[in-house]
N, C-alpha and C positions, 0 to 999 in steps of 0.2 A: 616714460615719464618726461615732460618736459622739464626745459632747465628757466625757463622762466618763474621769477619766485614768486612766491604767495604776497609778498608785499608789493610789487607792480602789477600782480593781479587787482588787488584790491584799489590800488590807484587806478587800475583802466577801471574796474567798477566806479568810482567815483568821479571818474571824466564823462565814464557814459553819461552817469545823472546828468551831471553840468550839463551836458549837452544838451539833453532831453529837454531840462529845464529851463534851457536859452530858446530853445526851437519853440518850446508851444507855450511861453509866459505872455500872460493878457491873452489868450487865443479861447474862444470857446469850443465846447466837442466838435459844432457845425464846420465851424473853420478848421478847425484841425483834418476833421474826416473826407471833410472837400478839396483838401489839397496832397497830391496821391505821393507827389516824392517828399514833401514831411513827414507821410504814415511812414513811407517804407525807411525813411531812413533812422527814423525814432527804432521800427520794428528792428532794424539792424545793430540798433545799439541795446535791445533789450536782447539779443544774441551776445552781441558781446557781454552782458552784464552776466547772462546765465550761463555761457563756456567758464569765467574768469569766476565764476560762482563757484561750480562742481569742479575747479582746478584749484580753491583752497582746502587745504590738509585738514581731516578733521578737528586734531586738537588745537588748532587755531579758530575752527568754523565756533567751536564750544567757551571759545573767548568772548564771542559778540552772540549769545542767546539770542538775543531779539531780531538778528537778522535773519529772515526766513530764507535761508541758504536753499534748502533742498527747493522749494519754491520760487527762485529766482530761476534752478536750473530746469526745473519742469515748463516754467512759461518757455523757457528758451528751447526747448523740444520741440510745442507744439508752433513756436515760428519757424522754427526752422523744417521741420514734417509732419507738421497736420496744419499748413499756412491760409487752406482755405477755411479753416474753421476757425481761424483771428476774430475774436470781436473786437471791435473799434470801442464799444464802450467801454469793455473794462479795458483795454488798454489804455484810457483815459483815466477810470478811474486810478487805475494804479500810477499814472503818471502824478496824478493830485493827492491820492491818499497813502500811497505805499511808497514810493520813491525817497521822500523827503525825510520819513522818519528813520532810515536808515545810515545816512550819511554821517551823524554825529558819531553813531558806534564806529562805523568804517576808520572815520577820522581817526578816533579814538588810537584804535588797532595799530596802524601805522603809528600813532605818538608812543604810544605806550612800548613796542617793539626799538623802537628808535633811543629810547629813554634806556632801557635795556643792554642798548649795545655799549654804554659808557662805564 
């Protein structure tokens, strides 16, 4: 078991966003798909979203329902061993329609833990 905790997990899950979502804002799929070292490095950060995913403890994962936890770690499988099978579309999609609505719960998490420790 790592000694890394579930709450700087959840923070590298939230810096990955950020990052993703610095790298490809105002970018359309064309541009995005045409420029090889933005694919991979977004794909690397959606590894890190889905490792720091499947390393939060269940009854913490059952705090934030709406984040599609098992589903973070599953995308993060098939980039890291099934990588010729990446679509660039839905990696796109998910960068525009799944990304974004998970951040507030993430946020959440850490306040609400934080709040907690007083």
């Amino acid at each position: 078991m790592s000694s890394r905790s579930w709450q700087l997990r959840v923070q590298d899950i939230l810096n990955a966003i950020s990052t993703i979502q610095q790298r490809t804002d105002r970018l359309t799929f064309e541009e995005f798909s045409a420029n090889e070292m933005l694919v991979e490095s977004v794909l690397y950060k959606y590894i890190v979203i889905g490792e720091a995913a499947a390393n939060i403890p269940a009854e913490i994962q059952l705090r934030a329902p709406q984040v599609q936890w098992r589903l973070m770690s599953d995308m993060r499988n098939i980039m890291a061993h099934e990588y010729f099978h990446v679509n660039l579309k839905i990696v796109w999609g998910t960068i525009q329609n799944n990304l974004p609505p998970v951040v507030e719960p993430l946020r959440n998490l850490l306040t609400s833990e934080a709040e907690n420790e007083f």
